[in-house]
PyMOL Python script that loads the backbone (N, CA, C, O; Angstrom):
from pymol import cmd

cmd.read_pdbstr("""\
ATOM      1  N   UNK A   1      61.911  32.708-153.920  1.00  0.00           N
ATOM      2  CA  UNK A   1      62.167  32.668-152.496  1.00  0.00           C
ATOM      3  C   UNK A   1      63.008  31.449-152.118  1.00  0.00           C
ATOM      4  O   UNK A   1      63.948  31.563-151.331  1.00  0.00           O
ATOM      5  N   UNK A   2      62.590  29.993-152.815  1.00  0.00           N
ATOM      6  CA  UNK A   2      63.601  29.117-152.362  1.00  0.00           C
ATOM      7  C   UNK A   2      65.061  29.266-152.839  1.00  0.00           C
ATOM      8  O   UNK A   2      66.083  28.814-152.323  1.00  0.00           O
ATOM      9  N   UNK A   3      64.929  29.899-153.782  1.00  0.00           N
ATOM     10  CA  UNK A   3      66.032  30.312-154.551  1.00  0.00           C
ATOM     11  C   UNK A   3      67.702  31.024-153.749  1.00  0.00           C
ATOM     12  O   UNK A   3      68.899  30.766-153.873  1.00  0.00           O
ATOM     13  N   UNK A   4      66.755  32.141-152.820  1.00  0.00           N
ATOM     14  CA  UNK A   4      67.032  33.016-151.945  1.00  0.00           C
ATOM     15  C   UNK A   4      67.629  31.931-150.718  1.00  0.00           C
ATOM     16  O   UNK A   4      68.749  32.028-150.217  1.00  0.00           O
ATOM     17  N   UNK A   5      66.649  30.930-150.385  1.00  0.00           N
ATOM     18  CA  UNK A   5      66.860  30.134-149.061  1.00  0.00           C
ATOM     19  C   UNK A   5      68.004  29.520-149.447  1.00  0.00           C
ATOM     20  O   UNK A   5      69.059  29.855-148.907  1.00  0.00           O
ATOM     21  N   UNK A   6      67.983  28.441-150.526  1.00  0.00           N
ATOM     22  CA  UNK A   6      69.004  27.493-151.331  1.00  0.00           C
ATOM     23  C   UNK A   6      70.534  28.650-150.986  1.00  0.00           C
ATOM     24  O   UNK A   6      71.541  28.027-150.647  1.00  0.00           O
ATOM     25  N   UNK A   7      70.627  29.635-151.038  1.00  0.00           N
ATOM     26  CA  UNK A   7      71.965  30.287-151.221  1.00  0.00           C
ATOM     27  C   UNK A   7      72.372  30.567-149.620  1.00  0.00           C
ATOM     28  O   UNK A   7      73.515  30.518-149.165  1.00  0.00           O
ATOM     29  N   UNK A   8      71.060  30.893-148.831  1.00  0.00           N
ATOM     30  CA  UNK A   8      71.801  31.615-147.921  1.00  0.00           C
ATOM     31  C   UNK A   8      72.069  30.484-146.857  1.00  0.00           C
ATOM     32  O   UNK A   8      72.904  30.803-146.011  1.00  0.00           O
ATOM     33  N   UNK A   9      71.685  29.595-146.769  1.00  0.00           N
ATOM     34  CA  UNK A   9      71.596  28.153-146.361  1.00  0.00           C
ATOM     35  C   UNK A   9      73.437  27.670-146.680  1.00  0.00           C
ATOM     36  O   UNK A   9      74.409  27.523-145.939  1.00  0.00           O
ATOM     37  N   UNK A  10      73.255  27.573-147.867  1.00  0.00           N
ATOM     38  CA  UNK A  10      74.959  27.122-148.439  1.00  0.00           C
ATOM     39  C   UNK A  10      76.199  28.030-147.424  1.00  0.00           C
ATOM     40  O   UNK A  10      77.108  27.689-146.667  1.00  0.00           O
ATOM     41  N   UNK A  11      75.602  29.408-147.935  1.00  0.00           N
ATOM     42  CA  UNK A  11      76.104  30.384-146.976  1.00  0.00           C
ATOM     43  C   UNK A  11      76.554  30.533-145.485  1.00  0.00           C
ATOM     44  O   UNK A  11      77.585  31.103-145.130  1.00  0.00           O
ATOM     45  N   UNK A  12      75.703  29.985-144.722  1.00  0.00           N
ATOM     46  CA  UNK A  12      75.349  29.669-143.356  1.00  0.00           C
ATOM     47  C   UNK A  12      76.021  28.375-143.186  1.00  0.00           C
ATOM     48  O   UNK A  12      76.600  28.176-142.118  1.00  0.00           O
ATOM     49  N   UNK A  13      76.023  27.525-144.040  1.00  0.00           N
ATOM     50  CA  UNK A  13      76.412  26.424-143.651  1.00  0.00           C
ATOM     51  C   UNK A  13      77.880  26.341-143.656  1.00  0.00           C
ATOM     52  O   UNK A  13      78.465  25.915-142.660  1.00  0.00           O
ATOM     53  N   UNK A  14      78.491  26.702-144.664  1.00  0.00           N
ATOM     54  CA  UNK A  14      79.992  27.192-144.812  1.00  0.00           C
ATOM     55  C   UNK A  14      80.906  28.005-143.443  1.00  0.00           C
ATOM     56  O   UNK A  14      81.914  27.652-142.832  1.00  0.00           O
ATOM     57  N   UNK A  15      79.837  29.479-143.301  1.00  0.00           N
ATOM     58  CA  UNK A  15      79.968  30.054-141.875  1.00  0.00           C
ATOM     59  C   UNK A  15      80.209  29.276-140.827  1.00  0.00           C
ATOM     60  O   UNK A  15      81.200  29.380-140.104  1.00  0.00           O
ATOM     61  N   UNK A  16      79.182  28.346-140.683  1.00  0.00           N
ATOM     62  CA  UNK A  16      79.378  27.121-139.287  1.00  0.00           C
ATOM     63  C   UNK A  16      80.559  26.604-139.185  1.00  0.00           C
ATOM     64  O   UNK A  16      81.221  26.660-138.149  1.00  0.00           O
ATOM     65  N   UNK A  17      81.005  25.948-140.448  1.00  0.00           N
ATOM     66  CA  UNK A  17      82.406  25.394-140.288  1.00  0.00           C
ATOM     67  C   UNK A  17      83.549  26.162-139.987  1.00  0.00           C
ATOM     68  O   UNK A  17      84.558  25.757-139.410  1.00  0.00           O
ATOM     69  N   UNK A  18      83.289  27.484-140.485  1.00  0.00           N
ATOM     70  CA  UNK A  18      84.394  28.467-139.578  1.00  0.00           C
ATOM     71  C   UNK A  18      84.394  28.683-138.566  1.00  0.00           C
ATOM     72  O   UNK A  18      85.479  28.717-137.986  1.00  0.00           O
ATOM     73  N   UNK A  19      83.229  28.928-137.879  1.00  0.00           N
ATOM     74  CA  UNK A  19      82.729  29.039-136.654  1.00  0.00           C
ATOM     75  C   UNK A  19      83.062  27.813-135.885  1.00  0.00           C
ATOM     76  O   UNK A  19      83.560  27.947-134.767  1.00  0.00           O
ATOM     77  N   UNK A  20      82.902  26.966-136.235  1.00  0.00           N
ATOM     78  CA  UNK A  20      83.416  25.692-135.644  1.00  0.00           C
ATOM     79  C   UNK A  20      84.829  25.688-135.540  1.00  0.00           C
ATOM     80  O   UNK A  20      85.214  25.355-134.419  1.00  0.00           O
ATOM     81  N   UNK A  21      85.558  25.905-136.204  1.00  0.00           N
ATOM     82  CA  UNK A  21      87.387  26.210-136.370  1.00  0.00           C
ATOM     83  C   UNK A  21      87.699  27.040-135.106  1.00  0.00           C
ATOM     84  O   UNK A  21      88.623  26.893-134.306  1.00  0.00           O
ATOM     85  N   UNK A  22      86.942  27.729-135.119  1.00  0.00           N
ATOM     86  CA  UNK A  22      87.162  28.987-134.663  1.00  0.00           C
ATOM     87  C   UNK A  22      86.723  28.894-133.322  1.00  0.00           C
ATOM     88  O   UNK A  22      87.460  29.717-132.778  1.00  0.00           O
ATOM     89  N   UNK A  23      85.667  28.207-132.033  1.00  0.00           N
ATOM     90  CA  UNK A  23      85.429  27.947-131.278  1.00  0.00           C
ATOM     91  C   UNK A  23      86.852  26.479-130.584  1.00  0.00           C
ATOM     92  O   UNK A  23      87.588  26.337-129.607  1.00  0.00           O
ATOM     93  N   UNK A  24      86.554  25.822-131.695  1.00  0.00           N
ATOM     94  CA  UNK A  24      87.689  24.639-131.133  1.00  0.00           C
ATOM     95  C   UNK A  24      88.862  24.730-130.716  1.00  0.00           C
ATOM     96  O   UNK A  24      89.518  24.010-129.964  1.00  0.00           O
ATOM     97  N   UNK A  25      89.231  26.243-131.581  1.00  0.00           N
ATOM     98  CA  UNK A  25      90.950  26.365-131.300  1.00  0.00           C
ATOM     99  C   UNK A  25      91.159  27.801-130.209  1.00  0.00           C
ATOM    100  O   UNK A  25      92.190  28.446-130.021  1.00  0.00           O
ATOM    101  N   UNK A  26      89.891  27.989-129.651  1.00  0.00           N
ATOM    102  CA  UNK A  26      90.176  29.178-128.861  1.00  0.00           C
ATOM    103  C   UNK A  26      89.853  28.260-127.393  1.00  0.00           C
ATOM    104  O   UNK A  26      89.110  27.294-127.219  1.00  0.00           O
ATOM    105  N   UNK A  27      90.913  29.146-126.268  1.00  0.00           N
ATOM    106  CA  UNK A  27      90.613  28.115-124.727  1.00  0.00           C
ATOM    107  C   UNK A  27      89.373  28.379-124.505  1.00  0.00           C
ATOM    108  O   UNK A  27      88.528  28.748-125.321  1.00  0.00           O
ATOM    109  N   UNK A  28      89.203  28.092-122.814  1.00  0.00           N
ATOM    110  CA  UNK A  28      88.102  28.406-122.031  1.00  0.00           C
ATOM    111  C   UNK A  28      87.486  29.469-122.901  1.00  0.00           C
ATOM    112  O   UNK A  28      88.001  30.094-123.828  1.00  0.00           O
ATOM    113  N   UNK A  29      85.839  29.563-122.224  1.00  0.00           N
ATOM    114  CA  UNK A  29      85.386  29.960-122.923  1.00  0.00           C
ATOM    115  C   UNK A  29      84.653  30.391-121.683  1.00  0.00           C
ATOM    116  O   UNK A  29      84.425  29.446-120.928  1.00  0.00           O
ATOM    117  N   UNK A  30      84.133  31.800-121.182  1.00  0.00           N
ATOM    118  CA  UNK A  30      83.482  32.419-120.077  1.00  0.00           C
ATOM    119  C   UNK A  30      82.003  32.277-120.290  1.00  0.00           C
ATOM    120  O   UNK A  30      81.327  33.211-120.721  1.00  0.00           O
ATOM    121  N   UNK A  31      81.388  30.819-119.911  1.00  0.00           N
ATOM    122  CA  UNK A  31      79.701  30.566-120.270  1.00  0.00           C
ATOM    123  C   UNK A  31      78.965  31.099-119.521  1.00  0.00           C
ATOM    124  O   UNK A  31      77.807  30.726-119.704  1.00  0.00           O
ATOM    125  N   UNK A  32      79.128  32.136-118.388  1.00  0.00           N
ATOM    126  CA  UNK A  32      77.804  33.206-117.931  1.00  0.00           C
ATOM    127  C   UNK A  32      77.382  33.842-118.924  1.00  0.00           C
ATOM    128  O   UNK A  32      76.191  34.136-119.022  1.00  0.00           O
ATOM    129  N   UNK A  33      78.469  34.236-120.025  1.00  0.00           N
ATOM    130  CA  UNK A  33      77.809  35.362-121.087  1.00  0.00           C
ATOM    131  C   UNK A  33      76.634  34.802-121.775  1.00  0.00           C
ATOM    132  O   UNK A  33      75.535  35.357-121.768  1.00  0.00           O
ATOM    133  N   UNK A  34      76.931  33.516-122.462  1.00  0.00           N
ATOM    134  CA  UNK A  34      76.029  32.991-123.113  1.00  0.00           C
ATOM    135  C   UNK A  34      74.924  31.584-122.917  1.00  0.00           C
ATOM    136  O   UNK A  34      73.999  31.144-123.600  1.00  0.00           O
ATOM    137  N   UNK A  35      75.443  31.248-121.863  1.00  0.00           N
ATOM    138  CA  UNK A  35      74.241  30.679-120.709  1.00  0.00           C
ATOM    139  C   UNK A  35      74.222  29.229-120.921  1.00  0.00           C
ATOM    140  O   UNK A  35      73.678  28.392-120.200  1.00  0.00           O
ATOM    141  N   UNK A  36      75.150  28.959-122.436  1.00  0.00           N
ATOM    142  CA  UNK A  36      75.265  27.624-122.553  1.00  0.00           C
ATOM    143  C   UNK A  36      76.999  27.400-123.248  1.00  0.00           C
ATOM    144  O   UNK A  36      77.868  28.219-123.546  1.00  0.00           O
ATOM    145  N   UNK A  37      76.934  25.614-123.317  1.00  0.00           N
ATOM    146  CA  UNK A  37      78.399  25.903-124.146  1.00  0.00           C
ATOM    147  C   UNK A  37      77.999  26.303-125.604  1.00  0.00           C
ATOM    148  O   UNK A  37      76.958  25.872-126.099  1.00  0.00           O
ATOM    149  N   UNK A  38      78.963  27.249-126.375  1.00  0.00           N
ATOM    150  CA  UNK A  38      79.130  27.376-127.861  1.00  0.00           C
ATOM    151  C   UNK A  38      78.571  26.214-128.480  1.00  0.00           C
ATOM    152  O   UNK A  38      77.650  26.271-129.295  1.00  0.00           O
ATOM    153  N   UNK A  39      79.283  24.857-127.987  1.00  0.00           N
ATOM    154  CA  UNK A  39      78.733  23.584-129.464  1.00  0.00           C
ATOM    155  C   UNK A  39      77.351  23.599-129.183  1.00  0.00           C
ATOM    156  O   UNK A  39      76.529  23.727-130.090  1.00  0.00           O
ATOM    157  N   UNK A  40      77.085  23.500-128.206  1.00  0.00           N
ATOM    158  CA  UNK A  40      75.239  23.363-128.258  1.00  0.00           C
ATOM    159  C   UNK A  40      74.815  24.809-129.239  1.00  0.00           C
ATOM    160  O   UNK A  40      74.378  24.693-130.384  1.00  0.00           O
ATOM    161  N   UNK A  41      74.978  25.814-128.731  1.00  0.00           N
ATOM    162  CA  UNK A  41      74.360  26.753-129.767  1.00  0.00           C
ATOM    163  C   UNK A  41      74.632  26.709-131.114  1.00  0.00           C
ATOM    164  O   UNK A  41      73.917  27.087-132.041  1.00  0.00           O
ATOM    165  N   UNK A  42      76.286  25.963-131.158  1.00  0.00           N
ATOM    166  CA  UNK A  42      76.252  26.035-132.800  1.00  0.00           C
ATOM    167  C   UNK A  42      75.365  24.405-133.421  1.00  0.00           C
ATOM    168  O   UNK A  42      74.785  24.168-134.481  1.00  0.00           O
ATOM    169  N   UNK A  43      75.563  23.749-132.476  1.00  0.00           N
ATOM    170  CA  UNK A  43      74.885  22.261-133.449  1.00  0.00           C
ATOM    171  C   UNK A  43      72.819  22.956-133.620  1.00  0.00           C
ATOM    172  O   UNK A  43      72.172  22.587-134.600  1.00  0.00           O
ATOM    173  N   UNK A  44      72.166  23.882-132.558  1.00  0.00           N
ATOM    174  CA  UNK A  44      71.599  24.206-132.760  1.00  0.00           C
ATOM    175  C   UNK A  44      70.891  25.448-133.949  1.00  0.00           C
ATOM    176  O   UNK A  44      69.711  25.684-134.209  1.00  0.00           O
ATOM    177  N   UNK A  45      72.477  26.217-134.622  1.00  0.00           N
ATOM    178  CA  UNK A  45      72.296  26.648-135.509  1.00  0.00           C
ATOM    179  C   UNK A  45      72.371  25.892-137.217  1.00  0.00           C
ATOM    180  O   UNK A  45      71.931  26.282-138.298  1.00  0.00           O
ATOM    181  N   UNK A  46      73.320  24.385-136.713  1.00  0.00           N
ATOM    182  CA  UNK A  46      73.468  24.158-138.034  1.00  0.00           C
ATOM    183  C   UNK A  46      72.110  23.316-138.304  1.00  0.00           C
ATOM    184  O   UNK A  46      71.530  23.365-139.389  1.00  0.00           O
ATOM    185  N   UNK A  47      71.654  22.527-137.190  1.00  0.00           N
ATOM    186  CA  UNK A  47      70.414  22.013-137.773  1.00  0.00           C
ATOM    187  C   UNK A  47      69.155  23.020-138.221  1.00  0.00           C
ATOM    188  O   UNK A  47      68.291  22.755-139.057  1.00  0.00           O
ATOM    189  N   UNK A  48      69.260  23.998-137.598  1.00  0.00           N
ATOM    190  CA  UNK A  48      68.451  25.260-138.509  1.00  0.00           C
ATOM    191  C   UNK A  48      68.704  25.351-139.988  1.00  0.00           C
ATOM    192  O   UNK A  48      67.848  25.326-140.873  1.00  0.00           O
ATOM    193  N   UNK A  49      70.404  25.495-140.165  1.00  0.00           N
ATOM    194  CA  UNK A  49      70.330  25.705-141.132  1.00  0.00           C
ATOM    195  C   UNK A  49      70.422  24.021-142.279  1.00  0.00           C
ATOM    196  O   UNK A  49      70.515  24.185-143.495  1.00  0.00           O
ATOM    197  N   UNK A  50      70.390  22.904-141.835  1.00  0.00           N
ATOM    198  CA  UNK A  50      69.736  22.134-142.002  1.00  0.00           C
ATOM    199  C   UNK A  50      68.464  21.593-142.575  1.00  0.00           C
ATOM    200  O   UNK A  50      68.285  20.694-143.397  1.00  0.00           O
ATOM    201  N   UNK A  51      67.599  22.390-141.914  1.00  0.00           N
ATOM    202  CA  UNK A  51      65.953  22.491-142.166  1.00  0.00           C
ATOM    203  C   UNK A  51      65.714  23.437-143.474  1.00  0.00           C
ATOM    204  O   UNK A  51      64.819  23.093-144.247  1.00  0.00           O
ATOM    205  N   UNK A  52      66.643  24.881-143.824  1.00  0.00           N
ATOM    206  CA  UNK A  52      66.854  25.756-144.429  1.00  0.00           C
ATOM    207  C   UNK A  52      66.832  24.898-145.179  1.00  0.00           C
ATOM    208  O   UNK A  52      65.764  24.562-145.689  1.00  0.00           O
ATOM    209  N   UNK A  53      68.367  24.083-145.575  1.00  0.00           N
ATOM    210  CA  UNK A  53      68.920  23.417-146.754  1.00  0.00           C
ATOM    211  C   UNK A  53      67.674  22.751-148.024  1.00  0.00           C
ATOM    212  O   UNK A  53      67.639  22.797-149.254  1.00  0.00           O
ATOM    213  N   UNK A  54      66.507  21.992-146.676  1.00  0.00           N
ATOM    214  CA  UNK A  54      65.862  21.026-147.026  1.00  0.00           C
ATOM    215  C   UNK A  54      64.913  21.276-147.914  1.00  0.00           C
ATOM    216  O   UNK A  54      64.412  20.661-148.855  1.00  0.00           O
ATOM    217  N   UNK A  55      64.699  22.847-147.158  1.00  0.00           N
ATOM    218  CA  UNK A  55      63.622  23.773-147.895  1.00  0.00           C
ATOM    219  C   UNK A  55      63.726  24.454-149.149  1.00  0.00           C
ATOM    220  O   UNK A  55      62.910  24.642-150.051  1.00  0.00           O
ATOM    221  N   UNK A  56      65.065  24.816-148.973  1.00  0.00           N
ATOM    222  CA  UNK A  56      65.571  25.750-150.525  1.00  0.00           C
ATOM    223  C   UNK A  56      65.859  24.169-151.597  1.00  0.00           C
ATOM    224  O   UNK A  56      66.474  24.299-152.656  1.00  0.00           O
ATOM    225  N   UNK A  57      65.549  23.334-151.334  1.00  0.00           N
ATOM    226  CA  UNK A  57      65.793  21.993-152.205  1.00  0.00           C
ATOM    227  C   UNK A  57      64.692  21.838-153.626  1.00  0.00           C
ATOM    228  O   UNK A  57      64.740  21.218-154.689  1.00  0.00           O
ATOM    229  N   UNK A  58      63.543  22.938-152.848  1.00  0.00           N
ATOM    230  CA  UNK A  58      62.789  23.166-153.920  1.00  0.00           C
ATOM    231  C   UNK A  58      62.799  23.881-155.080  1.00  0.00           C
ATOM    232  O   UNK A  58      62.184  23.850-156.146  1.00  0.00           O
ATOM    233  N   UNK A  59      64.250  24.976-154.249  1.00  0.00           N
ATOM    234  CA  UNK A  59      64.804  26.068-155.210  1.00  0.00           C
ATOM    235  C   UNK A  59      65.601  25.748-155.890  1.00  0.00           C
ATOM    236  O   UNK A  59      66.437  26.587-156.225  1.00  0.00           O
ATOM    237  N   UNK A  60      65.708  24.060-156.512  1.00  0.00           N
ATOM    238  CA  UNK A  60      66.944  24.159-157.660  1.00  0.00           C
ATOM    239  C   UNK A  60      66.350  24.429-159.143  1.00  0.00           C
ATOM    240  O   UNK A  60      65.152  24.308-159.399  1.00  0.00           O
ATOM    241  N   UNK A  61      67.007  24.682-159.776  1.00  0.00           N
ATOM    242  CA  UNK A  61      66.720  25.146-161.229  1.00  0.00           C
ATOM    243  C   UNK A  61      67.870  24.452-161.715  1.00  0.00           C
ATOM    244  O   UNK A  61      67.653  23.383-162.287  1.00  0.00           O
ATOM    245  N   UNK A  62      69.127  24.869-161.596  1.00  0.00           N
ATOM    246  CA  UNK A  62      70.175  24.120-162.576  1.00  0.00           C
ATOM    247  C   UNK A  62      71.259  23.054-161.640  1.00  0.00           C
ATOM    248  O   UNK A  62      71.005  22.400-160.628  1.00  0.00           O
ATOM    249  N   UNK A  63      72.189  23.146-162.207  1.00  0.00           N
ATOM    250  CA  UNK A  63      73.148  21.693-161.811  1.00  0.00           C
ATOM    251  C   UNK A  63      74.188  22.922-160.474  1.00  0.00           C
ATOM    252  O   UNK A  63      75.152  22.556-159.801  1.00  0.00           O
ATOM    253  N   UNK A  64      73.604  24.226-160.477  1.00  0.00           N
ATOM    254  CA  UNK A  64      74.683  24.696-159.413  1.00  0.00           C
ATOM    255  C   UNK A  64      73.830  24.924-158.188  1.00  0.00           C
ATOM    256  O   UNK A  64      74.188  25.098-157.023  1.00  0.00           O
ATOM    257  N   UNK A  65      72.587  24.882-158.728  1.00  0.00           N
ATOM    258  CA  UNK A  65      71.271  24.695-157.209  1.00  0.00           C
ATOM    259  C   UNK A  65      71.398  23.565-156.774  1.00  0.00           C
ATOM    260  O   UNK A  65      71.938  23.486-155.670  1.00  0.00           O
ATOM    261  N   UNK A  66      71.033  22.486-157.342  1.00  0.00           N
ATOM    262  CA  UNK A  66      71.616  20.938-157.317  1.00  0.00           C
ATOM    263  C   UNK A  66      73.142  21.155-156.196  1.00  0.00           C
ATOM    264  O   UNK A  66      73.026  20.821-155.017  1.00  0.00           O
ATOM    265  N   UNK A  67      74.017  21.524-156.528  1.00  0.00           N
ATOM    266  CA  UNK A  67      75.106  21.057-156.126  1.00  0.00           C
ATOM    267  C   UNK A  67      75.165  22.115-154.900  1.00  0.00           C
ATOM    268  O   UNK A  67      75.765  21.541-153.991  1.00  0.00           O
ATOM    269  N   UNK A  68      74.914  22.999-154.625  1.00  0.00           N
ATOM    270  CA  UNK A  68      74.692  24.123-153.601  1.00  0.00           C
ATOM    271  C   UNK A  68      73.572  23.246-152.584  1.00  0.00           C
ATOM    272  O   UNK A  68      73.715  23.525-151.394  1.00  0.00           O
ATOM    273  N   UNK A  69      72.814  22.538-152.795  1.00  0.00           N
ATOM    274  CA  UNK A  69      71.996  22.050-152.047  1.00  0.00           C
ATOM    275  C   UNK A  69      72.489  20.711-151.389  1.00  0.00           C
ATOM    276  O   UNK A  69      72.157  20.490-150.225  1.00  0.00           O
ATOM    277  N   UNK A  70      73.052  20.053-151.888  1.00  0.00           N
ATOM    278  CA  UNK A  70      74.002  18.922-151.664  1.00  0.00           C
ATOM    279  C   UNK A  70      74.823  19.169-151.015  1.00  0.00           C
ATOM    280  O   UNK A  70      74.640  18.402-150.070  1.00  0.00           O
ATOM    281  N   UNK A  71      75.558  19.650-150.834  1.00  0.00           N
ATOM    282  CA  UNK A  71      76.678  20.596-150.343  1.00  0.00           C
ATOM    283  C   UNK A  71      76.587  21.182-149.163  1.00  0.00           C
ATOM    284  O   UNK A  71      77.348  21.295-148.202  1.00  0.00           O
ATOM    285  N   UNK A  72      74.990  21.708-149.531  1.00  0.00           N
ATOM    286  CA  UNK A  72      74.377  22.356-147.668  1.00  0.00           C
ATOM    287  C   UNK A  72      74.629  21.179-146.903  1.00  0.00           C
ATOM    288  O   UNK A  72      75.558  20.957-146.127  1.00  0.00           O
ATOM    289  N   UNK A  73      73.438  20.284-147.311  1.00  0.00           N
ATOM    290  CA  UNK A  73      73.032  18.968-146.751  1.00  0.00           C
ATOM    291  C   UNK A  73      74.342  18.195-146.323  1.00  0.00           C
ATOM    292  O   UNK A  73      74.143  17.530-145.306  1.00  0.00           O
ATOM    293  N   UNK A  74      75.515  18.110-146.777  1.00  0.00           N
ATOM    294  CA  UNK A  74      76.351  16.989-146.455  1.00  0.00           C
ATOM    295  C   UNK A  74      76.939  17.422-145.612  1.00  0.00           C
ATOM    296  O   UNK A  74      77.298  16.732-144.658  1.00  0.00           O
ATOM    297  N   UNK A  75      77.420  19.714-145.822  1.00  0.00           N
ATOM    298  CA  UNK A  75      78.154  19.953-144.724  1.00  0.00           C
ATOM    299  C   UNK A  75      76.961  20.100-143.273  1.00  0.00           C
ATOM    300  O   UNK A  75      77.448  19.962-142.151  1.00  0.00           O
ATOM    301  N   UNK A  76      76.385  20.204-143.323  1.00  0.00           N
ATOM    302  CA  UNK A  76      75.201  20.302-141.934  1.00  0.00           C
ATOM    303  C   UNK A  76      74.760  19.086-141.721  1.00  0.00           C
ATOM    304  O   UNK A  76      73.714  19.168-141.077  1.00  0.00           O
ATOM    305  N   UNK A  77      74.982  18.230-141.898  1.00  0.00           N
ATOM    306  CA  UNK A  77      75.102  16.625-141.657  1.00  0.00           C
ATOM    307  C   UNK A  77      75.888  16.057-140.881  1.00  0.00           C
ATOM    308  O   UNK A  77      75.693  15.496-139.802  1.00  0.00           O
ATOM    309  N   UNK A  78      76.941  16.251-141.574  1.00  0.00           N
ATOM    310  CA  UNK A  78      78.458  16.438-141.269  1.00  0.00           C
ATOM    311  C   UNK A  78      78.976  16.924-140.066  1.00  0.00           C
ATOM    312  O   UNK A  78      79.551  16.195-139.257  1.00  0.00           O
ATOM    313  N   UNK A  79      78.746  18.485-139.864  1.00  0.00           N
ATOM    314  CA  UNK A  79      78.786  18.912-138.602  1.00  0.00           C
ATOM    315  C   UNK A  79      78.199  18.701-137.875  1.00  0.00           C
ATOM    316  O   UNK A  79      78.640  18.710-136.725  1.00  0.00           O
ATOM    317  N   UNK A  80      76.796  18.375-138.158  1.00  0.00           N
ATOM    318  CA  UNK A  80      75.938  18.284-136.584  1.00  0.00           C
ATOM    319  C   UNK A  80      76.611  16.987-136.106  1.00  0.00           C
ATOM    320  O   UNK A  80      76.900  17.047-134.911  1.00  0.00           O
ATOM    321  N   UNK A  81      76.895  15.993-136.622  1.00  0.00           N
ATOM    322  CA  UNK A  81      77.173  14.513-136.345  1.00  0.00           C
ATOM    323  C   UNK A  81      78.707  14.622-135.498  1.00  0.00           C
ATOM    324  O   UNK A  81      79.002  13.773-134.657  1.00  0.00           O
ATOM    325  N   UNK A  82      79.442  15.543-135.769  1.00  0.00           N
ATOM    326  CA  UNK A  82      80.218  15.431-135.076  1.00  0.00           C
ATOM    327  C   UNK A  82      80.346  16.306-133.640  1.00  0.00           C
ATOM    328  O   UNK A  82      80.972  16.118-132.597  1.00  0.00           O
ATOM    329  N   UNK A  83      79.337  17.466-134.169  1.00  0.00           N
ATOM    330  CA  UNK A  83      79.213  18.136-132.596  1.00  0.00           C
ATOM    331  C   UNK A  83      78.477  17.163-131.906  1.00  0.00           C
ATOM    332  O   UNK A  83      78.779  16.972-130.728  1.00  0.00           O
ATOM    333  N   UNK A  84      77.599  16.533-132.393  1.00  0.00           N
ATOM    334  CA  UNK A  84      76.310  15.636-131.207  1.00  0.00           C
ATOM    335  C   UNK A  84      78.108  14.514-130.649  1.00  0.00           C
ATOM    336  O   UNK A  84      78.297  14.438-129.435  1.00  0.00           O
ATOM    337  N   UNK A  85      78.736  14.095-131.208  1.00  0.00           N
ATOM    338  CA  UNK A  85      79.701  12.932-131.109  1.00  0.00           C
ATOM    339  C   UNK A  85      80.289  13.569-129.739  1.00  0.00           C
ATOM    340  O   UNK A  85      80.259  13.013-128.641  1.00  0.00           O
ATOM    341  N   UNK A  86      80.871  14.944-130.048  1.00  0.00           N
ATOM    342  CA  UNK A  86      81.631  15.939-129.285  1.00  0.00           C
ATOM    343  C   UNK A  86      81.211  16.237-127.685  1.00  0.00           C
ATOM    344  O   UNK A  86      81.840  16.073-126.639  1.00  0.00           O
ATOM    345  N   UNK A  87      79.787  16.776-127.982  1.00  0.00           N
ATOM    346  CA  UNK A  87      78.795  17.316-126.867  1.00  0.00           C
ATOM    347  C   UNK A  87      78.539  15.854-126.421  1.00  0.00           C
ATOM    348  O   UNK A  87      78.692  16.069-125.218  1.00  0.00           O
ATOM    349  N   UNK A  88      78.238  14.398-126.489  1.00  0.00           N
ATOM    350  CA  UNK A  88      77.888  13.442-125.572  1.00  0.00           C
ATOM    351  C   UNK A  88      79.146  13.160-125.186  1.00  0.00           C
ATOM    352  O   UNK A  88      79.051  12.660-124.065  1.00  0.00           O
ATOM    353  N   UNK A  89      80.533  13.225-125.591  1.00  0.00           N
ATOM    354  CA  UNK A  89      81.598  12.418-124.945  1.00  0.00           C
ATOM    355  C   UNK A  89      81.945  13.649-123.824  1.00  0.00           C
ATOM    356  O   UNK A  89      81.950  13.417-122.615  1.00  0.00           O
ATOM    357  N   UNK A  90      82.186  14.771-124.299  1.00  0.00           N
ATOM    358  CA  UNK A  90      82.318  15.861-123.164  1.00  0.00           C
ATOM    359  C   UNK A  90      81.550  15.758-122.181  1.00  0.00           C
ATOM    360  O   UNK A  90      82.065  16.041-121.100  1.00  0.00           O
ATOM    361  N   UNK A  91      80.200  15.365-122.171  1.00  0.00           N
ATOM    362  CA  UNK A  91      79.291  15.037-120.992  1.00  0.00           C
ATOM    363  C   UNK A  91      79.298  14.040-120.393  1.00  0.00           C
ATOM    364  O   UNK A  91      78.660  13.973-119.342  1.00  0.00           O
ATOM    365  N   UNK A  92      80.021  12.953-120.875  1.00  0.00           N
ATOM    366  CA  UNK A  92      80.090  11.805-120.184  1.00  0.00           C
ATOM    367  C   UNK A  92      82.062  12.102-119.321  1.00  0.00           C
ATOM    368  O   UNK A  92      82.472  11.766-118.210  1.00  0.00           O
ATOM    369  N   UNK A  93      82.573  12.623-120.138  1.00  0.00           N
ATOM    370  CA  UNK A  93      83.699  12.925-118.939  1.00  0.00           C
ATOM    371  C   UNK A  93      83.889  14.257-118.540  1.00  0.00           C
ATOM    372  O   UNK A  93      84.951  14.859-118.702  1.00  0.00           O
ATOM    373  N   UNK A  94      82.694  14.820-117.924  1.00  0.00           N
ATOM    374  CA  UNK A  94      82.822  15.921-117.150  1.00  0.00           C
ATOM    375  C   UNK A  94      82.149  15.237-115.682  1.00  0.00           C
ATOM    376  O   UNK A  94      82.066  15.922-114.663  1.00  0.00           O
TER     377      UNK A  94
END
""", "prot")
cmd.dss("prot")
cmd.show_as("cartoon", "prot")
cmd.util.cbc("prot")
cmd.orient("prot")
């Protein structure tokens, strides 16, 4: 099962960064639909998958679980740190 988590975690975490590409370079964004801005929902998905990462950490067996887990961890680190950077300066000049 951690085995399972360890992958889909890597998985998810990779996704975010597209997702992140992919929110940044598109304009306005119509927030009645989704009730908040995008970065909040996504910094709220990557620290999920964050917690994931931490968990499937139990699921390494070899040097590519190891490095799949590392990898989660640095990119969901990574991103959250710069959406939290993103989401407080946008709030301070709105």
């Amino acid at each position: 099962m951690n085995k399972q988590l360890n992958i889909w975690s890597f998985i998810f975490s990779t996704s975010w960064i597209l997702l992140f590409l992919i929110i940044s370079s598109t304009g306005p964004v119509d927030y009645t639909i989704l009730g908040t801005h995008p970065f909040v929902l996504l910094l709220y998905l990557t620290l999920l998958t964050f917690v994931m990462g931490l968990t499937g950490m139990a699921g390494m067996e070899d040097w590519k679980g190891m490095a799949r887990s590392f990898s989660t961890i640095i990119l969901t680190l990574g991103l959250s740190a710069f959406l939290v950077i993103i989401i407080f300066f946008g709030n301070l000049l709105s």
